[in-house]
DSSP file (Angstrom, degrees, kcal/mol; ACC not computed):
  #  RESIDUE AA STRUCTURE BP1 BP2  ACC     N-H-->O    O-->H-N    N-H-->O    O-->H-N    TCO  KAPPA ALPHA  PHI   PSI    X-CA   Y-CA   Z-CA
    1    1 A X     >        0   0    0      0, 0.0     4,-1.9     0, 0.0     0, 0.0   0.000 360.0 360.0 360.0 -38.3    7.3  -30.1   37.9
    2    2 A X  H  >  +     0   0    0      1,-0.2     4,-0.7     2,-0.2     0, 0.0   0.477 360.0  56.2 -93.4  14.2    4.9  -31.8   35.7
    3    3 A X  H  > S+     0   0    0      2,-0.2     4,-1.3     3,-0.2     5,-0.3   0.690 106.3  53.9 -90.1 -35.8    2.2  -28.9   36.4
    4    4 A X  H  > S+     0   0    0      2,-0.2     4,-1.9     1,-0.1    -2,-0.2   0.913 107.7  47.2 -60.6 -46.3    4.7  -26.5   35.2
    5    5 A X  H  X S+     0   0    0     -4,-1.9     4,-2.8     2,-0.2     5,-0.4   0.983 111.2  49.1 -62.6 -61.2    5.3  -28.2   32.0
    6    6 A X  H >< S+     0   0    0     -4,-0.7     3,-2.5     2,-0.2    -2,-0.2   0.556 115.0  48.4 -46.3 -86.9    1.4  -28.7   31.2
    7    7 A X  H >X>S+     0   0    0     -4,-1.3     4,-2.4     1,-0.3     3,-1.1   0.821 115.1  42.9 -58.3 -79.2    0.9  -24.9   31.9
    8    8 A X  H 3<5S+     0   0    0     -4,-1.9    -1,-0.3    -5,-0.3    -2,-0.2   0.785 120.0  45.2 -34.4 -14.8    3.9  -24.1   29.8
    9    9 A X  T <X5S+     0   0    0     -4,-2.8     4,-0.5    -3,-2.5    -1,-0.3   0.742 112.6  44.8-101.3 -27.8    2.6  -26.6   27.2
   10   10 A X  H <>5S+     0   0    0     -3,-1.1     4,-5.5    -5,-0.4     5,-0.4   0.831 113.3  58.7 -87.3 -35.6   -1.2  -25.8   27.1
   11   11 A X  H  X5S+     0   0    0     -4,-2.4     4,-1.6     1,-0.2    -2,-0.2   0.873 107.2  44.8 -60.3 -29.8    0.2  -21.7   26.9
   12   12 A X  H  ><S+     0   0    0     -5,-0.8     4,-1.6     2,-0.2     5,-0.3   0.934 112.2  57.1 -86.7 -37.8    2.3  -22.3   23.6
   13   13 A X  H >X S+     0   0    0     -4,-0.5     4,-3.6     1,-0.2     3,-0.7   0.943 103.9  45.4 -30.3 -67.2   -0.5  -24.0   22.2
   14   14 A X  H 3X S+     0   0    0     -4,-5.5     4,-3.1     1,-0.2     5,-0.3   0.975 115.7  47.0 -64.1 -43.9   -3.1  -21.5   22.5
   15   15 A X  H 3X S+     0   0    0     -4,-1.6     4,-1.6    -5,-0.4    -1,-0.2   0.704 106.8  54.6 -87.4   1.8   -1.0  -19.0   21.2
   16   16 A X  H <X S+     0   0    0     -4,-1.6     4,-1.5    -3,-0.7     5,-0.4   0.921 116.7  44.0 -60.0 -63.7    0.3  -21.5   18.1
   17   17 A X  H  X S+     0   0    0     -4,-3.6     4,-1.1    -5,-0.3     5,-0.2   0.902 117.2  46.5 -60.8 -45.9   -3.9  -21.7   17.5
   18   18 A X  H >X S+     0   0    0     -4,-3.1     4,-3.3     2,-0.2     3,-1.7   0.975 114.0  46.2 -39.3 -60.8   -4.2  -17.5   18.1
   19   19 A X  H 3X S+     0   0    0     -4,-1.6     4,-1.3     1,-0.3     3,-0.5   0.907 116.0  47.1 -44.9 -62.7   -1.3  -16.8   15.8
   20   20 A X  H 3X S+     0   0    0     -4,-1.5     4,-0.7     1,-0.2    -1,-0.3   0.593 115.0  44.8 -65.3  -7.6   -2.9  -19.4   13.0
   21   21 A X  H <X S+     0   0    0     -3,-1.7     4,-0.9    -4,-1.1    -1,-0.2   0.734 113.8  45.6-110.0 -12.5   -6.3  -18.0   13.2
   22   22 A X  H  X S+     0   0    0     -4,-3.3     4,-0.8    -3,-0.5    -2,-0.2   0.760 111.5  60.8 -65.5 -24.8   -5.4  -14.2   13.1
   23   23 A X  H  X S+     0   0    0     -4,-1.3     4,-1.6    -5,-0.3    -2,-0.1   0.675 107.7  37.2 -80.0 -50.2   -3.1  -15.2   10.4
   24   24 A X  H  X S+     0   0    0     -4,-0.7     4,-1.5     2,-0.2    -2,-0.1   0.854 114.4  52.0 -83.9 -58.7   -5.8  -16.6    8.0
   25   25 A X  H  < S+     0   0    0     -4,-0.9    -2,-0.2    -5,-0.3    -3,-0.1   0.926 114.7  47.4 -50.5 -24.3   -8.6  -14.0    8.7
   26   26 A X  H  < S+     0   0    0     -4,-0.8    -1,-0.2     1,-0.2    -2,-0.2   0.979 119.7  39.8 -68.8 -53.9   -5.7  -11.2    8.0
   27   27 A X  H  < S+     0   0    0     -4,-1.6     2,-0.2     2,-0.0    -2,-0.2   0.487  95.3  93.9 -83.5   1.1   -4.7  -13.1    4.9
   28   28 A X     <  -     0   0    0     -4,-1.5    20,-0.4    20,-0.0     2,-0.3  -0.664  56.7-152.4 -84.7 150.0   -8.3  -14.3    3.3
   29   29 A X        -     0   0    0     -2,-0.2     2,-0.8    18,-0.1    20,-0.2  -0.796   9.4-139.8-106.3 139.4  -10.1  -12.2    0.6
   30   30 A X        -     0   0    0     18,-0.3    20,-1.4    -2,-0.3    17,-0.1  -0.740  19.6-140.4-115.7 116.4  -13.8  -12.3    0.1
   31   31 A X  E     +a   50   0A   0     -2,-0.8     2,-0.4    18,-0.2    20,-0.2  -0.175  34.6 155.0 -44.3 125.7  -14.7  -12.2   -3.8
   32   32 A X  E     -a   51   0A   0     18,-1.9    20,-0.8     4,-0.0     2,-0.1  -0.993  37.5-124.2-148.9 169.5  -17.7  -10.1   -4.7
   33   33 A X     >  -     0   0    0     -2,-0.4     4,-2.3    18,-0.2    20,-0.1  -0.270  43.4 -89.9 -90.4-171.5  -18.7   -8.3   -8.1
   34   34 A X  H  > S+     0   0    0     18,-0.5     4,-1.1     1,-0.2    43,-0.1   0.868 123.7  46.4 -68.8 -38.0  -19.3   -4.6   -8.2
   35   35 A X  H  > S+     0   0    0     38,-0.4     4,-1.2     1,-0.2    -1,-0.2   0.730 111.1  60.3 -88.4  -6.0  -23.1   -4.1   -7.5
   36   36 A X  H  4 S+     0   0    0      2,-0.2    -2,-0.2     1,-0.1    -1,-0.2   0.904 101.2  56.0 -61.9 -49.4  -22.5   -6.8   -4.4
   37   37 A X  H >X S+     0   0    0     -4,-2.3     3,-0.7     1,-0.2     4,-0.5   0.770 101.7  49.0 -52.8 -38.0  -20.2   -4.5   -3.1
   38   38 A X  H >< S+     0   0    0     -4,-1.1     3,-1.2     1,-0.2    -1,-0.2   0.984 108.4  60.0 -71.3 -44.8  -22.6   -1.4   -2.9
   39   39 A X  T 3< S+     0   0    0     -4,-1.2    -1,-0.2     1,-0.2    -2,-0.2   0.426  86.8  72.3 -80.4   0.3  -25.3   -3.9   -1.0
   40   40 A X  T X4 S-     0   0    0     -3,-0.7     3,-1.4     1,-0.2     2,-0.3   0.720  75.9-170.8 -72.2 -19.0  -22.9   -4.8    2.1
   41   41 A X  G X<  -     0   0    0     -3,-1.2     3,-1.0    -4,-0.5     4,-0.5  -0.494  68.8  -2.4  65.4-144.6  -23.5   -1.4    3.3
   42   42 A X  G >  S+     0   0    0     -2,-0.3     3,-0.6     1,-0.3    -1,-0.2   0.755 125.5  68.8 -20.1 -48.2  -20.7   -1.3    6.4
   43   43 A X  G X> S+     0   0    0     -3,-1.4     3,-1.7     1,-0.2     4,-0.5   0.978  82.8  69.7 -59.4 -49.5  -19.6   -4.5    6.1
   44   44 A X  G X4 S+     0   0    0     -3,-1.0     3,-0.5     1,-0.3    60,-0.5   0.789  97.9  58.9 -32.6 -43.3  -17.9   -3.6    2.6
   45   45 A X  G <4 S+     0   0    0     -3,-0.6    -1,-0.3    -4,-0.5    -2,-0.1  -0.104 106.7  47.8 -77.4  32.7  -15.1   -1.3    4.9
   46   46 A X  G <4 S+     0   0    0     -3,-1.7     2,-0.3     1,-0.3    -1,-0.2   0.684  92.7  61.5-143.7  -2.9  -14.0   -3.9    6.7
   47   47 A X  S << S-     0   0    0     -4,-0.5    57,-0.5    -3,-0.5    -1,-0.3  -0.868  82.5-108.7-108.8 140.8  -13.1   -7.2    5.1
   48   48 A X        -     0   0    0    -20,-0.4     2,-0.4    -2,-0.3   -18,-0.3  -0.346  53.5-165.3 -48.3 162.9  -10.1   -7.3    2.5
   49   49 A X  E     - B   0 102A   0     53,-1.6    53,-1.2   -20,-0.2     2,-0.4  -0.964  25.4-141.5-150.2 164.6  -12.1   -7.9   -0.8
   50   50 A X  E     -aB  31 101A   0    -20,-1.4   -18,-1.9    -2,-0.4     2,-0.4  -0.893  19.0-172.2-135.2 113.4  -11.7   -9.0   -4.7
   51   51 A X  E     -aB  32 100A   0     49,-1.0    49,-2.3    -2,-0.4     2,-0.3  -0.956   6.4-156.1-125.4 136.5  -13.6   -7.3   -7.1
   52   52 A X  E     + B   0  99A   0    -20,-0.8   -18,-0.5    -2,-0.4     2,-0.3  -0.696  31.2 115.2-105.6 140.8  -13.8   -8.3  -10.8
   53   53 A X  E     - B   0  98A   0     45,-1.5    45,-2.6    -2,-0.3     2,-0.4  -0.973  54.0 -86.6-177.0 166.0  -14.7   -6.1  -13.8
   54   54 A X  E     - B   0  97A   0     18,-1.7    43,-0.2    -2,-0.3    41,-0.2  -0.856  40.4-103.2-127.5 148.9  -13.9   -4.8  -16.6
   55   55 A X        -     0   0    0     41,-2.9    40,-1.6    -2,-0.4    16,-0.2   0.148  32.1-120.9 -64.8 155.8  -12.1   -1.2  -17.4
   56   56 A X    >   -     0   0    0     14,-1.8     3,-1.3    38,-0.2     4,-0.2  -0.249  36.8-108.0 -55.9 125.8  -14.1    1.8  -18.7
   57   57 A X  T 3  S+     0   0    0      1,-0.2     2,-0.2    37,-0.2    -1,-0.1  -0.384 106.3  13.9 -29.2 133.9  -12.7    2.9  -22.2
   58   58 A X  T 3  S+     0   0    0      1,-0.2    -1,-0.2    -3,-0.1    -2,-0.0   0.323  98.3 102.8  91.4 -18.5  -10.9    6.1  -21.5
   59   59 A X    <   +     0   0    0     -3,-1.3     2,-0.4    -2,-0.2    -1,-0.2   0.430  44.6 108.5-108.5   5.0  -10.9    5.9  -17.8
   60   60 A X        -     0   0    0     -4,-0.2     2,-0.3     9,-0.1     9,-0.2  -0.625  41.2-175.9 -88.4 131.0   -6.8    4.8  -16.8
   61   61 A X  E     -D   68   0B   0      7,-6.8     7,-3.2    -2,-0.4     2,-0.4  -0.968   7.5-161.8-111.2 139.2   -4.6    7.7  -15.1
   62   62 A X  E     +D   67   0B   0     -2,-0.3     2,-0.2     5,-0.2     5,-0.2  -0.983  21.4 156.2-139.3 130.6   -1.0    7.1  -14.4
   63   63 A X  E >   -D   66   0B   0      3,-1.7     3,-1.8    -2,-0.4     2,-0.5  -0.711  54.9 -49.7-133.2 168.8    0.5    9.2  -12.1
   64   64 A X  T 3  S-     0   0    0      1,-0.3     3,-0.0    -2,-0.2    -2,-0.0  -0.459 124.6 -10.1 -59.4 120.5    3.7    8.6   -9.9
   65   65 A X  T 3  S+     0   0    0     -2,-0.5    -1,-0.3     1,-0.1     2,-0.3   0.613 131.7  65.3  75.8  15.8    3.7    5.3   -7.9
   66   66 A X  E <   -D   63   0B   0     -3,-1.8    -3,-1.7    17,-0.1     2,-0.8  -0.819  54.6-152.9-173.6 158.6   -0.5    5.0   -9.1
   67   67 A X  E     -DE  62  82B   0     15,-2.0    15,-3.8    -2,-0.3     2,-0.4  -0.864   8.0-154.9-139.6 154.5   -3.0    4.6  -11.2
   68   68 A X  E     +DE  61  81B   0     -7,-3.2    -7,-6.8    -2,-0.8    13,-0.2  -0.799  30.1 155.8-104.6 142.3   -6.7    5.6  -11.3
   69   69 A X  E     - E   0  80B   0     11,-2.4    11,-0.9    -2,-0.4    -9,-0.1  -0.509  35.4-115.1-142.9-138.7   -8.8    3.8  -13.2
   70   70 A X  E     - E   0  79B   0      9,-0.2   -14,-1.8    -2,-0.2     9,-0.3  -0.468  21.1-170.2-140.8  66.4  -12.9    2.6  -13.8
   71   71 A X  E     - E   0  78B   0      7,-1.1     7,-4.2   -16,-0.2     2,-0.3  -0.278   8.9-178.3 -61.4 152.0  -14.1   -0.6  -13.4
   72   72 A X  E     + E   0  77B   0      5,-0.2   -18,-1.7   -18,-0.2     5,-0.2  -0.996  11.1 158.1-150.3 168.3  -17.7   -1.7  -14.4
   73   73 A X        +     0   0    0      3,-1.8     3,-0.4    -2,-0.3   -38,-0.4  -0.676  67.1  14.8 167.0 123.1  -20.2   -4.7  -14.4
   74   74 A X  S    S-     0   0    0      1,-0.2     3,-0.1    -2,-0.2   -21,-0.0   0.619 127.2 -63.9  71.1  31.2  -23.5   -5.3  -14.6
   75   75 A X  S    S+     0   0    0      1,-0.5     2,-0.3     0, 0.0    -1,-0.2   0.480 114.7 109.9  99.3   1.4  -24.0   -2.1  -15.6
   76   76 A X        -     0   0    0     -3,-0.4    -3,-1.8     2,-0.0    -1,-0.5  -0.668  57.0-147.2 -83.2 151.2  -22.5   -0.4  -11.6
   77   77 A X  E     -E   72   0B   0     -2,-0.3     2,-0.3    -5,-0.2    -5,-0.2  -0.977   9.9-155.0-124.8 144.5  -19.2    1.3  -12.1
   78   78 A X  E     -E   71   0B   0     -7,-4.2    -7,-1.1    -2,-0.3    -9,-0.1  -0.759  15.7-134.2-116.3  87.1  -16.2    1.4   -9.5
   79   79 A X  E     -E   70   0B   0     -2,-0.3    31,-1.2    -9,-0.3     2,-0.3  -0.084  34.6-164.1 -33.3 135.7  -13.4    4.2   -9.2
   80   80 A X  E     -Ef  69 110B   0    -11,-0.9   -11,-2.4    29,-0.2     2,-0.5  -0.975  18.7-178.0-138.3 114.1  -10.0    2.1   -8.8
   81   81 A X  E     -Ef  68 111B   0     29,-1.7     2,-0.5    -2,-0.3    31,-0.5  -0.970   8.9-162.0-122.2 168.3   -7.2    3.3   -7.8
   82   82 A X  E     +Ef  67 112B   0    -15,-3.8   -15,-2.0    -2,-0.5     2,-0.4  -0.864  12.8 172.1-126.0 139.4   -4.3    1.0   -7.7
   83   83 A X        +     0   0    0     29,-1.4     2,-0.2    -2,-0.5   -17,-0.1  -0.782  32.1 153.3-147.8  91.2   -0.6    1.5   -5.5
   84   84 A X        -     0   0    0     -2,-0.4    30,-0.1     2,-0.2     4,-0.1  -0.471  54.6-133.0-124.7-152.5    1.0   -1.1   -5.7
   85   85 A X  S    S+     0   0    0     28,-0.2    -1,-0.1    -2,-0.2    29,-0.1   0.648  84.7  77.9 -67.8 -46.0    4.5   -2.8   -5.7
   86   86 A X  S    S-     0   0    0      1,-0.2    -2,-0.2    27,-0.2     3,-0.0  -0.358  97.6-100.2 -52.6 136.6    4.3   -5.0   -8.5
   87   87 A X        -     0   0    0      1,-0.1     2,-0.5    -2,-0.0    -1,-0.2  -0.154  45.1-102.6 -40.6 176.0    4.8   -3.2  -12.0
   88   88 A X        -     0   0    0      1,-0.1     4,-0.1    -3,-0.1    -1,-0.1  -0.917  46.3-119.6-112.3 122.2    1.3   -2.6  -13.6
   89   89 A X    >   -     0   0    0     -2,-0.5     3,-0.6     1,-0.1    -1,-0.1  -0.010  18.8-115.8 -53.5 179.9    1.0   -5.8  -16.6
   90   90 A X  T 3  S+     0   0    0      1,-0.2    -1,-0.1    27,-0.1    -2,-0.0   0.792 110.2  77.0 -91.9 -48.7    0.6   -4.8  -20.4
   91   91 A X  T 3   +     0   0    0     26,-0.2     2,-0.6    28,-0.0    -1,-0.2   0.360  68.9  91.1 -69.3  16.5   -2.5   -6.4  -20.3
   92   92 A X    <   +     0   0    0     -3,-0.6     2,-0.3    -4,-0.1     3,-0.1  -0.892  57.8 130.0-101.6 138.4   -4.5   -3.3  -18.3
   93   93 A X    >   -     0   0    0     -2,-0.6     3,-1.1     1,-0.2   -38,-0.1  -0.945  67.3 -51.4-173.8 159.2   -5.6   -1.5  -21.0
   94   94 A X  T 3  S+     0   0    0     -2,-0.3   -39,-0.2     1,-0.2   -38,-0.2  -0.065 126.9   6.7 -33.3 163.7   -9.2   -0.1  -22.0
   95   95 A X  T 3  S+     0   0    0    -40,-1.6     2,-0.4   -41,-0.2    -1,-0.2   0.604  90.1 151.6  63.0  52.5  -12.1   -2.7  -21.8
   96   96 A X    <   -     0   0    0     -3,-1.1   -41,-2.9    23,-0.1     2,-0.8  -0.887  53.4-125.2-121.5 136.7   -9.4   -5.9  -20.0
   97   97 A X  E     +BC  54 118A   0     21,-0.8    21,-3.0    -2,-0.4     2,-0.5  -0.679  50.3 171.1 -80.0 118.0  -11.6   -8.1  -18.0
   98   98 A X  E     -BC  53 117A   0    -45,-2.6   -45,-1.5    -2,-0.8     2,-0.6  -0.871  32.4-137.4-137.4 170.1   -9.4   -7.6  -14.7
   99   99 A X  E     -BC  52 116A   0     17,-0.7    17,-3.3    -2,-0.5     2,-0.3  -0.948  21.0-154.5-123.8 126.7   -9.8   -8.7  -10.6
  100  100 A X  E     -BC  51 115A   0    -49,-2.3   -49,-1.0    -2,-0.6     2,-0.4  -0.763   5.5-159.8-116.3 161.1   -8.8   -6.1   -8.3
  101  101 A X  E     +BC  50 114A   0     13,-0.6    12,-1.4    -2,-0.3    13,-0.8  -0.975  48.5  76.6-134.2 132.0   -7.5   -6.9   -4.5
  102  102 A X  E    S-B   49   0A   0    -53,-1.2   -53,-1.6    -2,-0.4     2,-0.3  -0.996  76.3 -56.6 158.5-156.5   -7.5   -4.2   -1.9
  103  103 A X        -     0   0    0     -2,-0.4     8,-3.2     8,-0.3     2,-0.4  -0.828  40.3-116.4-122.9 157.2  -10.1   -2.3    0.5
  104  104 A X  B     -G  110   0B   0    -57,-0.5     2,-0.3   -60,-0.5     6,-0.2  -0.867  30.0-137.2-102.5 153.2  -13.2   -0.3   -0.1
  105  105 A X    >   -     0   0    0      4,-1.1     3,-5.0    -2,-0.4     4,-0.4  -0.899   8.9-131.0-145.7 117.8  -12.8    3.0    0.9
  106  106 A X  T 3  S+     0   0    0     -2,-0.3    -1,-0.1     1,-0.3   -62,-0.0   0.931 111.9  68.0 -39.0 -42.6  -15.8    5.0    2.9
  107  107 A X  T 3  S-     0   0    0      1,-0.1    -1,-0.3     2,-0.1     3,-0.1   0.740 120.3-111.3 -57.8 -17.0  -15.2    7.5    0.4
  108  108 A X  S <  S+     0   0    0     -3,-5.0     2,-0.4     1,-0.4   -29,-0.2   0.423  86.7  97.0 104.2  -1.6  -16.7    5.0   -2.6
  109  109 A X  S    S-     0   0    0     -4,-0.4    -4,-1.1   -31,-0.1    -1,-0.4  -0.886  75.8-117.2-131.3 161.4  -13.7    4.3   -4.5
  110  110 A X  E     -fG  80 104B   0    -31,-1.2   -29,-1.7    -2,-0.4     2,-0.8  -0.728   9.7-148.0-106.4 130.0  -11.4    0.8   -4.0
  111  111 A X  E     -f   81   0B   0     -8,-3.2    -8,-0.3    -2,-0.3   -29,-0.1  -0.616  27.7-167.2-120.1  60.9   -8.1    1.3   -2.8
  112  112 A X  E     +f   82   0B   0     -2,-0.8   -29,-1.4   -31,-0.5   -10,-0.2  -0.069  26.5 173.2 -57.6 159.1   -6.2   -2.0   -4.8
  113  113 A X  S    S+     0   0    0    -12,-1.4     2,-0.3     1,-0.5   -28,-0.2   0.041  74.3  35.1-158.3  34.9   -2.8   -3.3   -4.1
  114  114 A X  E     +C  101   0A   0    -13,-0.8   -13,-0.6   -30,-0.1    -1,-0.5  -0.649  65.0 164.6-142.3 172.6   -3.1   -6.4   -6.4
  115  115 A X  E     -C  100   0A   0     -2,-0.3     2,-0.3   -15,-0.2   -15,-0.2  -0.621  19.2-154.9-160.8 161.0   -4.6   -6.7   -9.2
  116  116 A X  E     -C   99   0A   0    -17,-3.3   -17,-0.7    -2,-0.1     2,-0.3  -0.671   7.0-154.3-141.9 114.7   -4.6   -9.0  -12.0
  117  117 A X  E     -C   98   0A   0     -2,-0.3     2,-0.3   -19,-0.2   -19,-0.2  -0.464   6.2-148.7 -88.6 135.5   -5.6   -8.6  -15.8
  118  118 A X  E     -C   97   0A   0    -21,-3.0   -21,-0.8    -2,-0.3     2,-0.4  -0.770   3.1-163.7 -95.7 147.1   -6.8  -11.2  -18.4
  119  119 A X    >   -     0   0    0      1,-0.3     3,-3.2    -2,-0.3     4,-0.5  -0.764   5.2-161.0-126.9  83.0   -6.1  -10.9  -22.0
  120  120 A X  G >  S+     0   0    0     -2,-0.4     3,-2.9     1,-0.3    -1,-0.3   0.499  91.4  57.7 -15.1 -92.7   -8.6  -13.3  -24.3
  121  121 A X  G >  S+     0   0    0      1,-0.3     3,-1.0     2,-0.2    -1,-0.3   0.299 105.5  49.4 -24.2 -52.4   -6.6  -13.4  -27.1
  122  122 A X  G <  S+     0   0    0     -3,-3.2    -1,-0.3     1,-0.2    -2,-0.2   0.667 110.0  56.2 -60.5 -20.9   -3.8  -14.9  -25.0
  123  123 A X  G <  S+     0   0    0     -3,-2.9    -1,-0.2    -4,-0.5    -2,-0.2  -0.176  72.5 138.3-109.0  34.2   -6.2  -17.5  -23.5
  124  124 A X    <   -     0   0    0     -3,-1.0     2,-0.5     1,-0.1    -2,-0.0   0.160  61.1-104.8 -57.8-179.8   -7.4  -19.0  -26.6
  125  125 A X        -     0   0    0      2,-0.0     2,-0.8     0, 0.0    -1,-0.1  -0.736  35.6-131.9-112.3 132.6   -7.9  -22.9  -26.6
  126  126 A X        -     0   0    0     -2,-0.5     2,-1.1     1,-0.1    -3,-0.0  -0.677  19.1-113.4 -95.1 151.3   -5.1  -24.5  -28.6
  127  127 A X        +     0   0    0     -2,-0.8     2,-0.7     1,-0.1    -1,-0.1  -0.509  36.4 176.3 -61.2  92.2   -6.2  -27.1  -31.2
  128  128 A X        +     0   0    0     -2,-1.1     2,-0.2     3,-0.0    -1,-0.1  -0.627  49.7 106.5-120.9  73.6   -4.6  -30.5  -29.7
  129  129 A X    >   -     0   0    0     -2,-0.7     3,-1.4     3,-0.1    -2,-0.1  -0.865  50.3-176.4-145.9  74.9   -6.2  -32.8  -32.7
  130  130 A X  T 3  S+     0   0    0      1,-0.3    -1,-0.1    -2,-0.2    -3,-0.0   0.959  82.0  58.2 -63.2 -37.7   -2.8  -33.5  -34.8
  131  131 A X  T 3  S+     0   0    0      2,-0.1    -1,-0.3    -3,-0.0     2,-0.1   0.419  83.5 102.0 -59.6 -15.7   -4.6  -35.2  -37.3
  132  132 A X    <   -     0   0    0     -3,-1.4     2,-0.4    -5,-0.0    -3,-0.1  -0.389  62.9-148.6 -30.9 125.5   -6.8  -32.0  -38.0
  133  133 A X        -     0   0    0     -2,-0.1     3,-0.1     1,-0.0    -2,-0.1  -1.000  19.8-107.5-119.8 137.0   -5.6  -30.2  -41.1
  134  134 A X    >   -     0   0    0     -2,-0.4     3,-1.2     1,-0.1     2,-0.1   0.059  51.0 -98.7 -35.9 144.0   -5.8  -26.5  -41.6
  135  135 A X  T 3  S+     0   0    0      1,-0.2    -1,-0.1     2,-0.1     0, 0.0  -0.370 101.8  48.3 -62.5 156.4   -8.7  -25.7  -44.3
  136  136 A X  T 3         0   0    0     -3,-0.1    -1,-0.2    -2,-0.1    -2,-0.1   0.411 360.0 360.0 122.1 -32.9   -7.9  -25.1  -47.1
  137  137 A X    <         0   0    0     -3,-1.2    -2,-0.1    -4,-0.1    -3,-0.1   0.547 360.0 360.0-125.1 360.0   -5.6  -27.9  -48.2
């Protein structure tokens, strides 16, 4: 009886530890920039990835249920296109510094289904000096 339980006990174990370690490698991302991406060679098609950049002037298409766009940085550019579930924010707009989530596609172009866009302006540093008075007066 008590060989049946250790059996039974070590077998839900391992497959608690399988479950948690398939679980994280499915759900981790690995950050790289754009010209990193071109130098993994193979490797690039097979890990989720995050790549950060920001879009080409001119380059967003919206079509039903996606949009094509251009990221670029350090002077490499990346073909995007994004199909995702989430609306697409206000802030993707020409030249928005943004991080895109998704697979790289043998074909050369990034196949997102995250992404997320920054907007400076919104992420200024606020003045927290009360005693500071505007110039001026």
């Amino acid at each position: 009886m008590k060989v049946k339980f250790i059996v039974g006990f070590v077998i839900i174990a391992a497959a608690i530890v399988w479950l948690a370690a398939t679980g994280f490698k499915g759900a981790k991302s690995y950050y790289k920039t754009v010209d990193e991406l071109s130098a993994m060679g193979e490797d690039a098609h097979t890990y989720r990835l995050k790549v950060a950049g920001e879009i080409v002037p001119g380059s967003i298409r919206r079509s039903a249920g996606r949009v094509d766009f251009v990221i670029t940085q350090r002077g490499k550019t990346l073909k995007v296109s994004y199909i995702g579930n989430s609306p697409l924010p206000d802030t993707v707009v020409d030249k928005a510094q943004i991080v895109i989530e998704g697979k790289y596609r043998r074909e050369g172009d990034f196949q997102a289904d995250a992404l997320q866009a920054k907007c400076a302006s919104k992420y200024q540093a606020v003045n927290r000096n009360p005693t500071a008075r505007p110039s001026g007066m």
